[in-house]
Every structure is written in structure tokens, then in C-alpha cells.
N, C-alpha and C positions, 0 to 999 in steps of 0.2 A: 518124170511124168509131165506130159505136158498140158496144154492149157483146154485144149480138146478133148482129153480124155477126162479132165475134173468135172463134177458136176454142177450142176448151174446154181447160180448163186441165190434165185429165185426158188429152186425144188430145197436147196439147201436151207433157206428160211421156212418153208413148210416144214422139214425135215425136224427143224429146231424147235419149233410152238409143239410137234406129239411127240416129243422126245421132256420139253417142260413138261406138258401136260401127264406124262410117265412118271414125271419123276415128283411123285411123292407115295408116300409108306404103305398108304391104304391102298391107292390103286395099284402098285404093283402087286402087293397081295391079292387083291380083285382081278387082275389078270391072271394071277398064278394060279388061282381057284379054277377062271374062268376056262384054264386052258385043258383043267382036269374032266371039267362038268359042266353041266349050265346052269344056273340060281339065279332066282328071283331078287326084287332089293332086299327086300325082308329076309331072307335066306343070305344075300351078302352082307347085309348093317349084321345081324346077329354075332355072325362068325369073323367080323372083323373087329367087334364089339364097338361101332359107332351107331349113331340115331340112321331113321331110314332115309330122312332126307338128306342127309350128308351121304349116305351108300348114292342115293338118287343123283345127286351131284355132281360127283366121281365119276359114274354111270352115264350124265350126260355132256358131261367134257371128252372124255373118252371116245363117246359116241360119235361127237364132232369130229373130231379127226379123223372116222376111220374105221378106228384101233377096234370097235365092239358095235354089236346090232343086236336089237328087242329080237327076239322069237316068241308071237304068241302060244298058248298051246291052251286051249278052251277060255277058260275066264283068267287065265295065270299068264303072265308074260316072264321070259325068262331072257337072259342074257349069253351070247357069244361072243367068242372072240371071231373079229369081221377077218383080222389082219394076219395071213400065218407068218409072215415074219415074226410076230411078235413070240413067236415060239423060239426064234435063233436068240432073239434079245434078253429072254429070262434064263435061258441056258449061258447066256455069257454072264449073265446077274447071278445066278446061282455058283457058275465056274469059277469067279471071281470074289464072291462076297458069301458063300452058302460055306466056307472051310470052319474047320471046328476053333474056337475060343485058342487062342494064340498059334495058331498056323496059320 
């Protein structure tokens, strides 16, 4: 491979801050939700069994990168996923990490 065809060292350091940003317990489950349906905070803190401003949190680190965008829908705001990659990344999280207790 050569030097040309790697990618720049600048996208690479973006690449690395929403990939930290990914990598903790709640928000990958908040994406994995997110990618099923769309939920509000309230509806995410619940089912992930944190407070709502820590879902809120999550929610807008997330946000920053990219990775998820607000949908309003009357007086409710709910939550997508912005980024469809993010669909190849939880199926390699899943293909990797979702096998049953010692396999």
C-alpha cells in the first residue's frame, strides 16, 4: 500500500475523537437502539437505566461528531442515527463481541 492511497493523517484524527466518542457501554447501546427506532432522552435514560441527563450527554457528544441528529416531532424531540456507517460498525461489534458466553 502505498502512501497515496492511505488516508490522511488529519481525517484519521477525526476518525479517532467519534470512534473515542463510540466507545463507551451506553452509547453504543444508544446507537444500537437508535438504529432500531428513534427515542427521545427520556425513552433512552429509561431503557438504558441511567439519569436523563447523562442519556442527554451521550446524546450530545454523539451529536458533535456526526454519528446522531434531534428530530423534532410536535412537542417531542426524538433522536437518529445521522451516520449510516454506523450500521457496518455495530454489525462488526455485534459479529465480534455479541457470540454466546465462552465461544
Amino acid at each position: 500500500m502505498t502512501s497515496d492511497t492511505l488516508i490522511d493523517l488529519d481525517r484519521l484524527a477525526v476518525a479517532a475523537e467519534c470512534l473515542k466518542t463510540l466507545a463507551h457501554p451506553h452509547r453504543l447501546r444508544i446507537v444500537e437502539m437508535l438504529l432500531t427506532d428513534r427515542y427521545t432522552v427520556g425513552e433512552l435514560a429509561e431503557r438504558c437505566d441511567i439519569p436523563s441527563s447523562v442519556a442527554s450527554g451521550h446524546l450530545r457528544l454523539m451529536q458533535r461528531c456526526g454519528l446522531l441528529a434531534p428530530e423534532r416531532d410536535g412537542r417531542s424531540v426524538y433522536y437518529k442515527v445521522a451516520d449510516p456507517c454506523l450500521k457496518k460498525i455495530m454489525a462488526c461489534l455485534r459479529e465480534r463481541f455479541a457470540a454466546p458466553a465462552g465461544g
